[in-house]
C-alpha positions as CSV (number, residue, x, y, z in Angstrom):
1,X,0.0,0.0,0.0
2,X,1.4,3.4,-1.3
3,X,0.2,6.1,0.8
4,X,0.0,9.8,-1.0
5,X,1.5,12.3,1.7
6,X,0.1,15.6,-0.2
7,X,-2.3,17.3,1.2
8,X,-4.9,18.9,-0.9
9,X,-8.3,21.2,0.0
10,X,-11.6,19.8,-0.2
11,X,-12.1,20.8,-3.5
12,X,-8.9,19.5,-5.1
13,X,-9.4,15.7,-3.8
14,X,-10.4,13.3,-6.4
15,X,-14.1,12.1,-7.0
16,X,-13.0,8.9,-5.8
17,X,-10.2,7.9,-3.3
18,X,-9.0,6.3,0.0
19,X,-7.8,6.7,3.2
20,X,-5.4,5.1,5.8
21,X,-6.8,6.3,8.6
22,X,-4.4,5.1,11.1
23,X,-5.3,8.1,13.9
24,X,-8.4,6.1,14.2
25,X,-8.5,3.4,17.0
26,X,-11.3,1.9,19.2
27,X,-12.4,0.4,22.6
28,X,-13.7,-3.0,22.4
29,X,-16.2,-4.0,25.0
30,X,-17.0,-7.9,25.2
31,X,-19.2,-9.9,27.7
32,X,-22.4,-10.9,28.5
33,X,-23.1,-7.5,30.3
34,X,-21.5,-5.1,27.7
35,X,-24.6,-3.2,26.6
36,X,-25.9,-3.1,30.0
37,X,-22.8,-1.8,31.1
38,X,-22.3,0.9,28.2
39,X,-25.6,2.1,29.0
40,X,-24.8,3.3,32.2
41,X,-21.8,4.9,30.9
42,X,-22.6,6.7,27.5
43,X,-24.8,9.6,26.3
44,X,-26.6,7.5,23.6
45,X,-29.0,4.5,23.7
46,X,-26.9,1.1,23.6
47,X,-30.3,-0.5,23.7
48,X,-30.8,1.1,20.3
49,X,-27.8,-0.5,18.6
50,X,-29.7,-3.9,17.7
51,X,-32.1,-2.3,15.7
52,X,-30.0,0.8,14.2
53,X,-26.6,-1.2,13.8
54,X,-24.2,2.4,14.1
55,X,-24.4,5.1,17.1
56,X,-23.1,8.4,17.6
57,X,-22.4,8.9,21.5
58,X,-19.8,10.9,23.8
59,X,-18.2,9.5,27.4
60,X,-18.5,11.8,30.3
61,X,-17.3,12.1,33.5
62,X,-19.5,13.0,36.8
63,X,-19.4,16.9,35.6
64,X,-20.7,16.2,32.2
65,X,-17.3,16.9,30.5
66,X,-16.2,14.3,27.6
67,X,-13.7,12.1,28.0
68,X,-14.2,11.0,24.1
69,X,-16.9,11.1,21.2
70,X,-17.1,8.2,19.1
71,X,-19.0,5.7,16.9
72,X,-20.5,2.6,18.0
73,X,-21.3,-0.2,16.5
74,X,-21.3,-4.4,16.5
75,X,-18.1,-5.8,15.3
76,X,-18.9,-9.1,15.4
77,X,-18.5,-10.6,19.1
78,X,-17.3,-7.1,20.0
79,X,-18.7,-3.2,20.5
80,X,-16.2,-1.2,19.2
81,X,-16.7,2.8,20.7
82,X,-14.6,4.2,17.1
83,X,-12.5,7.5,18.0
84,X,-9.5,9.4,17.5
85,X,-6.7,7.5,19.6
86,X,-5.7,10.6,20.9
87,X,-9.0,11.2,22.9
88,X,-9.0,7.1,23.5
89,X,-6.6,7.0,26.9
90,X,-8.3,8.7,29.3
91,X,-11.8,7.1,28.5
92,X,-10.3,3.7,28.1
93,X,-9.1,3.7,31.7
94,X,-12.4,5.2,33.3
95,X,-14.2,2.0,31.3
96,X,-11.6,0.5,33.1
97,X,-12.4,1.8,36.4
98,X,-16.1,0.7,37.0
99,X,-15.7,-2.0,34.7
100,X,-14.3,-4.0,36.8
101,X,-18.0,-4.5,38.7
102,X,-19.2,-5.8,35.6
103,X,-19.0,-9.0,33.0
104,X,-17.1,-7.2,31.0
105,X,-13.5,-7.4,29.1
106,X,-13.0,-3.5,28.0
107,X,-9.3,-3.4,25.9
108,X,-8.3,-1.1,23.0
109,X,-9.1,-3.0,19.6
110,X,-5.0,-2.7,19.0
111,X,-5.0,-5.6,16.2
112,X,-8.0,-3.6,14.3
113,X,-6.7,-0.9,11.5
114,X,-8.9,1.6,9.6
115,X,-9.8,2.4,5.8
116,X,-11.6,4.7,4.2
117,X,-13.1,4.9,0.8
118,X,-14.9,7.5,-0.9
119,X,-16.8,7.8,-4.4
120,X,-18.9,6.2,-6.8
121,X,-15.4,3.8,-7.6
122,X,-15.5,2.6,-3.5
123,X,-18.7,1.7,-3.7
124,X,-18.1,-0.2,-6.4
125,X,-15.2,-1.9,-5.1
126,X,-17.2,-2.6,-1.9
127,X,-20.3,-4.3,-4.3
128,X,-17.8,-6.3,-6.0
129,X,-16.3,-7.6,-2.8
130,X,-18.6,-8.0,0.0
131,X,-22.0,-9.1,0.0
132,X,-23.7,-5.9,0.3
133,X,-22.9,-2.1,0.8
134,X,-24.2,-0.5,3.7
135,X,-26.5,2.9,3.5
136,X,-28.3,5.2,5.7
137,X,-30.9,2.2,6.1
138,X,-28.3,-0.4,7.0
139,X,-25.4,1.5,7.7
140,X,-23.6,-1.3,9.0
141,X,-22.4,-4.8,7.2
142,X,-20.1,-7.3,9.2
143,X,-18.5,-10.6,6.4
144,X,-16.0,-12.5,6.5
145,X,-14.2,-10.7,9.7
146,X,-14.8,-7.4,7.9
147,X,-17.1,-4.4,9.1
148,X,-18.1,-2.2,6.5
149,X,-19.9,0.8,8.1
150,X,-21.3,3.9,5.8
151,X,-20.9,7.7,7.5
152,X,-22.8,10.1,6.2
153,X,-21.9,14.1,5.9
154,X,-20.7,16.6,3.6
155,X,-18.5,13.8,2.1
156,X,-20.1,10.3,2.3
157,X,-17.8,7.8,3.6
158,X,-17.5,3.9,3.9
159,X,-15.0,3.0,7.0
160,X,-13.6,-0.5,6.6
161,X,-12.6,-2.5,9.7
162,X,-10.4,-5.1,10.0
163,X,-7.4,-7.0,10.9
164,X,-4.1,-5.0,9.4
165,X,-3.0,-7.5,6.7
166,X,-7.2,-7.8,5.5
167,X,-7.0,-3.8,5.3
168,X,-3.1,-3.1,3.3
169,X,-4.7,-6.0,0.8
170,X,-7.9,-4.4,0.2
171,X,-6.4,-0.8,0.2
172,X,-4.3,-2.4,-2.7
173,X,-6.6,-3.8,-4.3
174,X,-8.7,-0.5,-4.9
175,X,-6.2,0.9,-7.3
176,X,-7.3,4.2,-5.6
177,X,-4.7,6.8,-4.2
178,X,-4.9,6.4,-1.1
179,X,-4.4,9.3,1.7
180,X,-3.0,9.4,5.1
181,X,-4.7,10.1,7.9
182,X,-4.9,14.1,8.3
183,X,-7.6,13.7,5.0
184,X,-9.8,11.6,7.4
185,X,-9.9,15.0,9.9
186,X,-10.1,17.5,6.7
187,X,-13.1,15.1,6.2
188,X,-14.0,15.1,9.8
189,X,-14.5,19.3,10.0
190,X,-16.5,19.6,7.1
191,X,-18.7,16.8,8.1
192,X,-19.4,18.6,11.3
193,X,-18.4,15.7,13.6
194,X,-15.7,16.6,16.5
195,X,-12.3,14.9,16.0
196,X,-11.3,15.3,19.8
197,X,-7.5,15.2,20.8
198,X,-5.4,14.8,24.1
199,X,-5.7,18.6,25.1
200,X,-10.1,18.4,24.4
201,X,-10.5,15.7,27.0
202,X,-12.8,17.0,30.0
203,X,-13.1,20.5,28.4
204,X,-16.3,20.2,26.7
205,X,-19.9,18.8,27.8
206,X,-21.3,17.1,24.9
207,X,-23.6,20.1,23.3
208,X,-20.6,22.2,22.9
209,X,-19.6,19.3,20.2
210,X,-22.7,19.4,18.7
211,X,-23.5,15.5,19.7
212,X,-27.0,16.6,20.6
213,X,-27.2,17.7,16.7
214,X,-25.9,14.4,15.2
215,X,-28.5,12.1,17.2
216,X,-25.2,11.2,20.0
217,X,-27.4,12.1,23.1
218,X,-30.4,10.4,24.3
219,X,-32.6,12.3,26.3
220,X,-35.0,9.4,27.1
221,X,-32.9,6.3,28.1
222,X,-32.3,7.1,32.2
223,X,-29.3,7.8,34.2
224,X,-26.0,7.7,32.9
225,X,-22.6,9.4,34.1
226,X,-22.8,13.2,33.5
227,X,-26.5,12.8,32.4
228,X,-27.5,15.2,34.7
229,X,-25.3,17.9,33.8
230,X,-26.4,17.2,30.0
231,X,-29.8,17.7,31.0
232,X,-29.4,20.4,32.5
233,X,-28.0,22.2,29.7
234,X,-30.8,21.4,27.0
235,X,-33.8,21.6,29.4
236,X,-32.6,25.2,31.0
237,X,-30.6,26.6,28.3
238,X,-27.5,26.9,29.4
239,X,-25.4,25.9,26.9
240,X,-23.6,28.8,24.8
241,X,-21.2,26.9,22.9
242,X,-20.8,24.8,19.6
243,X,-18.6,23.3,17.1
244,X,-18.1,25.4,14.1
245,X,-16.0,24.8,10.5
246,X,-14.2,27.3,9.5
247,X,-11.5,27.9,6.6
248,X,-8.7,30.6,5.6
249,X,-9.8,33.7,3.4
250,X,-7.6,35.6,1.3
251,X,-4.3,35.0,-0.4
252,X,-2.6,31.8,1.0
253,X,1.0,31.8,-0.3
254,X,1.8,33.3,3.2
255,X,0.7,30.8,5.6
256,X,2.7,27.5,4.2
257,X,4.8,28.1,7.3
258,X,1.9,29.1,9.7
259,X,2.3,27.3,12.9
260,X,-0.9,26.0,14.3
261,X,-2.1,23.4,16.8
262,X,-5.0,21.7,18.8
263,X,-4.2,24.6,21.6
264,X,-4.5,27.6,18.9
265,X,-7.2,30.2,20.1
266,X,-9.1,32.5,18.0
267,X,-10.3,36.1,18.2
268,X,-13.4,38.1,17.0
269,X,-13.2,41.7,15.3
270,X,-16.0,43.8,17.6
271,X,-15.3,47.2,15.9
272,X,-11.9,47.7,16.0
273,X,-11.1,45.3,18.6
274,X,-10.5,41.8,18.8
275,X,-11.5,39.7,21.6
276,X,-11.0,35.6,22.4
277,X,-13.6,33.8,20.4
278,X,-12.8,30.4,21.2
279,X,-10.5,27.0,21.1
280,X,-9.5,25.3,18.0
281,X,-10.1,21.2,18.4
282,X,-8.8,20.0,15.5
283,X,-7.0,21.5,11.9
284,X,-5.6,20.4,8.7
285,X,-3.6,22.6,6.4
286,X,-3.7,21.6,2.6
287,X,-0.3,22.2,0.8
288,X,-1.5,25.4,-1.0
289,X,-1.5,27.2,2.5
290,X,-5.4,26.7,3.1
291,X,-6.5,25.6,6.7
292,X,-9.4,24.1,7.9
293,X,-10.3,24.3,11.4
294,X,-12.9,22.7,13.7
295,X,-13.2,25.1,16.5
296,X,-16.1,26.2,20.0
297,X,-17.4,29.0,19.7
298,X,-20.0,31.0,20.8
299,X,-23.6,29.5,19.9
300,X,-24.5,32.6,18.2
301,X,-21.6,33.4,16.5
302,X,-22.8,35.1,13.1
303,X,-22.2,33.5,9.8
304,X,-20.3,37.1,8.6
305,X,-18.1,37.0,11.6
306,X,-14.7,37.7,11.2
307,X,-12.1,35.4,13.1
308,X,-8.5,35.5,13.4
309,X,-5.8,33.1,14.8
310,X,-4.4,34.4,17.9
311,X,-1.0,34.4,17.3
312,X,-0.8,34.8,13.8
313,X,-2.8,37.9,13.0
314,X,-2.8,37.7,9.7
315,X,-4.9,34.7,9.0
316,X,-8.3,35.5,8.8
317,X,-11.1,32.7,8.9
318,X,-14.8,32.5,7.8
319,X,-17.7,29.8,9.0
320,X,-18.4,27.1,6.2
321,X,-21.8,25.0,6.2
322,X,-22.4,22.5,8.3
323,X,-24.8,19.5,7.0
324,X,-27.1,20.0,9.4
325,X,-28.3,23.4,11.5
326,X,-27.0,24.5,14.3
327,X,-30.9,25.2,15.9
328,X,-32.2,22.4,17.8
329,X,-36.1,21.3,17.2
């Protein structure tokens, strides 16, 4: 497997392609108790994953602060909670902690690697070699120690699962270029879904990410760690944050040596002032000097806003579209 180490915008990648997206990793949770176990421990409805096959849901601590966001779904024998290793640590040994009162087994899902495809050629490729392709209706399809699972967004994605040597064959097989891993978070921004890091754990309750907007919080199911504090926040309004998209204006031959990181700020113009707007989560930066940012802001933040980053002055930034509104029914 060849992997293609440029970096290009959003609008430069090809119609159809791959990616190795080896920042992915995932908690596996086995045992006769491991949904009813889950379900005391996660925003979302475990009960639900029988019928709907693929959840979105967050990890909190007592305060209601995430430890990780993830995907969820049935990997055979296994539930595997799919996230951005970076995030995985600290939620991996909380599992851990009350776990251990429980018929359970809860280990990272080290010998599992990650690879996705994208385009009317990857679905194709999946068609000819599985025995169906998963969709909104059936988002998830488990053969022959494979799980196929189909994510939705501004770019439409199939995630393959599977032992490493299963995933370098298929990737070769393709005959797609295949990406690294930062074009998986480029993918993640635009799609609206938080791609948490190290320096986001216990920062953020979950409606500052925007789960409650991608179906990852239950309201309904009962108690849960942090539920109260996420209750709290829809039912008396207190939230006043959310996860935002935003990308580089103006001339980018300037910024190919811009330094910028998961701990970057950004400030708002008010007149002829700037003030602290909020934290950027995640970023890529395309070879042509073009960022992408996934960032909190303020709730109301409006969609003509000016931003800057903090300690680069220069780089201005403007909100791109979500797939979904940021006003909750």
């Amino acid at each position: 497997m060849n992997i293609d180490s440029s970096l290009p915008t959003k609008e430069q990648l090809p119609s159809s392609f791959a990616i190795y997206a080896d920042n992915l990793s995932a908690i596996s949770v086995t045992g006769e108790e491991a949904d009813k176990y889950l379900q005391g421990q996660l925003t979302c409805d475990v009960n639900q994953l029988a019928e709907k096959h693929l959840l979105v849901g967050g990890h909190c601590d007592a305060k209601g602060k995430l430890f990780s966001a993830f995907r969820l779904i049935n990997h055979f024998e296994q539930r595997l909670l799919i996230q951005n290793k970076l995030a995985l640590n600290e939620s991996l040994a909380q599992l851990n902690k009350f776990g251990v009162f429980a018929k359970v087994d809860i280990n990272e899902a080290t010998d599992l690697d990650f690879l996705a495809l994208v385009g009317d050629e990857a679905k194709a490729f999946i068609n000819d070699n599985f025995h169906s392709v998963p969709d909104s209706f059936n988002p998830v399809v488990n053969d022959n120690g494979v799980s196929i699972v189909y994510i939705c967004g501004a770019t439409n994605r199939y995630l393959i699962i599977a032992k490493q040597d299963k995933v370098k064959a298929l990737a070769s097989a393709t005959n797609l270029p295949v990406f690294g891993q930062k074009v998986w978070s480029l993918l993640e921004i635009t799609s609206g879904f938080v791609d948490m890091n190290a320096a986001s754990v216990n920062e953020y309750v979950p409606q500052m990410l925007n789960l409650q907007l991608v179906n990852g919080i239950s309201f309904t199911k009962g108690c849960y760690l942090g539920q109260e504090t996420v209750a709290r926040m829809k039912y008396l309004g207190r939230n006043k944050k959310a996860l935002y998209a935003l990308q580089t204006t103006g001339d980018t031959k300037w910024q190919l040596d811009v330094e910028i990181n998961e701990q970057s700020a950004l400030e708002k113009q008010l007149g002829d002032n700037w003030r602290n707007a909020g934290n950027i989560i995640s970023h890529y930066q395309a070879d042509d000097g073009t960022i992408y940012v996934q960032a909190v802001l303020a709730n109301d933040t409006e969609e003509n806003a000016v931003l800057r980053l903090k300690h680069q002055n220069g780089i201005k930034f403007s909100l791109m579209p979500l797939p979904y509104s940021l006003q909750e029914s």
